[in-house]
C-alpha positions as CSV (number, residue, x, y, z in Angstrom):
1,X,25.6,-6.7,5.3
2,X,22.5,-5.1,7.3
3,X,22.3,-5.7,11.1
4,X,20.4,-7.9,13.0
5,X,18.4,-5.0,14.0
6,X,18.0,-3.8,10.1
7,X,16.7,-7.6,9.4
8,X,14.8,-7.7,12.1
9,X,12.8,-3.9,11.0
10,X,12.6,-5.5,7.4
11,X,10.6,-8.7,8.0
12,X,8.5,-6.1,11.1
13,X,7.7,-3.6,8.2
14,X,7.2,-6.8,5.3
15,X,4.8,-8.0,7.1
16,X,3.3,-4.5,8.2
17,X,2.9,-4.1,3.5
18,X,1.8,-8.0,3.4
19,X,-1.0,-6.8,6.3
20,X,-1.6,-4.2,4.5
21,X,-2.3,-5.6,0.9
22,X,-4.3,-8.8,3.0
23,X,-6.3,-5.7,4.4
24,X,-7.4,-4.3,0.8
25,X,-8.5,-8.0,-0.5
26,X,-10.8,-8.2,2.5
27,X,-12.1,-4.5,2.1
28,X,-10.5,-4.3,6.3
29,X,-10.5,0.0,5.9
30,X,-9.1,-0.5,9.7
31,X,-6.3,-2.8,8.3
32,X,-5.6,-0.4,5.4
33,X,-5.5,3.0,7.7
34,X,-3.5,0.9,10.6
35,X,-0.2,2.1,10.8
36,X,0.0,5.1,8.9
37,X,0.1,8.2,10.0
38,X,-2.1,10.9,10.5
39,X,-0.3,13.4,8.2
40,X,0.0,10.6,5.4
41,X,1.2,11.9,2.1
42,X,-0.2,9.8,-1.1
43,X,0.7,10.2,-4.6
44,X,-1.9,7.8,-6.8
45,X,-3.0,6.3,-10.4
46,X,-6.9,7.5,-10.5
47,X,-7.7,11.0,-9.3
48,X,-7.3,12.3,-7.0
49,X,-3.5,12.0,-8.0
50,X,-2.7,13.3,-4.3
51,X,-4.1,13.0,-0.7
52,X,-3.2,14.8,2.1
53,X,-3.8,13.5,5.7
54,X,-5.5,10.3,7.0
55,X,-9.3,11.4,6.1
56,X,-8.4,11.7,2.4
57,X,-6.5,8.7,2.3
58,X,-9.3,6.5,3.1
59,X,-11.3,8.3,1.1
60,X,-9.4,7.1,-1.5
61,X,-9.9,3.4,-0.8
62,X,-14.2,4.3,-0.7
63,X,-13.4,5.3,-4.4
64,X,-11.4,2.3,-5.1
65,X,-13.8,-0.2,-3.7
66,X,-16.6,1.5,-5.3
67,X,-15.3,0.9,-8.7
68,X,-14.8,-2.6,-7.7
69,X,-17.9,-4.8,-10.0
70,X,-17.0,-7.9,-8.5
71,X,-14.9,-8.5,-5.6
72,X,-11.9,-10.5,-7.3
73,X,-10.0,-10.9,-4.0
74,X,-6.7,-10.1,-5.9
75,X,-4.5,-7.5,-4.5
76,X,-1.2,-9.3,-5.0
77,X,2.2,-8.3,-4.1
78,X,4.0,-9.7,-7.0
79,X,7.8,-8.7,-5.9
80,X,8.6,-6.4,-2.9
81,X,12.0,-4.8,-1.6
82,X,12.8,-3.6,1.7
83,X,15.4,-1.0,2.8
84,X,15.9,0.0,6.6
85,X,17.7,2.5,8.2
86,X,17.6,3.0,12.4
87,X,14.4,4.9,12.1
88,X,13.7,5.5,8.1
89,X,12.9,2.7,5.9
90,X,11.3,2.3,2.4
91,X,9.6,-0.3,0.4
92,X,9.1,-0.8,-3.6
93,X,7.2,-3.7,-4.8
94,X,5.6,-4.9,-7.8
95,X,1.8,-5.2,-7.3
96,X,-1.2,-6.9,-9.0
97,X,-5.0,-6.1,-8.9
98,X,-7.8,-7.1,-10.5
99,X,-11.3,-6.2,-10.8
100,X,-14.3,-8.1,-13.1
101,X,-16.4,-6.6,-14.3
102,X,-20.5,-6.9,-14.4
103,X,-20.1,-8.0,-18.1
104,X,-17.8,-10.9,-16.1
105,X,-14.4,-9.8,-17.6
106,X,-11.4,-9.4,-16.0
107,X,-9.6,-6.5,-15.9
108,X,-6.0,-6.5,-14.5
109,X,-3.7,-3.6,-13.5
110,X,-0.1,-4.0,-12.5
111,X,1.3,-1.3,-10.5
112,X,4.2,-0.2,-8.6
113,X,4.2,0.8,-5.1
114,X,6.6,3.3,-3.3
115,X,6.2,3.5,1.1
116,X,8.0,6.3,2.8
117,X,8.0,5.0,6.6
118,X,9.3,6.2,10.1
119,X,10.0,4.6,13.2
120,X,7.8,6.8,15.7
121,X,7.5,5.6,19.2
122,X,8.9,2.5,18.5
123,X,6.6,1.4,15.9
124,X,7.3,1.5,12.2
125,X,4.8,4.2,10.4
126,X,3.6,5.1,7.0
127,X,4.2,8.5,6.4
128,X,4.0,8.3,2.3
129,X,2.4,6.1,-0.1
130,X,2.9,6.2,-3.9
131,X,0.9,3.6,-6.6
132,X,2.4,4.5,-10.3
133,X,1.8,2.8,-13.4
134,X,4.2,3.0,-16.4
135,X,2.8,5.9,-18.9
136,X,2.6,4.9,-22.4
């Protein structure tokens, strides 16, 4: 049975992913960078397949969004699990997005989505991010 400190990190650092993914939809780059951390460690599905550090990690979203037709809006989380520890916690979730293209089709991608955090100073940071996608 967690705590009522664990459940009380868990729905702090749901909400801080649910931010997050509410952040990408609107193309917020200050919503996606917020809480993580400088040093940020990224492992992702289009190259390149690893960032290093808060500069490359938004560069990483300029990519994305520029790949982006249409904006579509969709950036779902389709199933997400929280684990937390006094001052380590992760997340995996199941995640949806969704671009359209300039023909007007849809193209949809579901992904998963690993979070390495720390609580530093109190606040709960992301300290590793990792989008995967089954290989064939």
């Amino acid at each position: 049975m967690a705590s009522k400190n664990n459940a009380s990190d868990e729905n702090t650092i749901r909400e801080l992913v649910e931010n997050w993914a509410s952040a990408v939809r609107s193309k917020n780059i200050g919503g996606i960078l917020a809480n993580h951390s400088s040093d940020i460690l990224m492992f992702d599905v289009p190259p390149p397949f690893q960032s290093k550090g808060i500069e490359a990690y938004r560069k990483t979203w300029d990519l994305f969004f520029s790949s982006w037709a249409q904006d579509s809006g969709v950036f779902d989380i389709i199933e997400m699990q929280v684990t937390a520890g006094n001052d380590v916690a992760f997340v995996t979730a199941r995640m949806r997005c969704e671009d359209i293209e300039k023909s007007g089709e849809r193209t949809e991608l579901e992904f998963r989505l690993t979070i390495g955090l720390r609580k530093i100073g109190g606040q709960w940071t992301v300290l590793h991010e990792h989008h995967s996608v089954p290989a064939d």
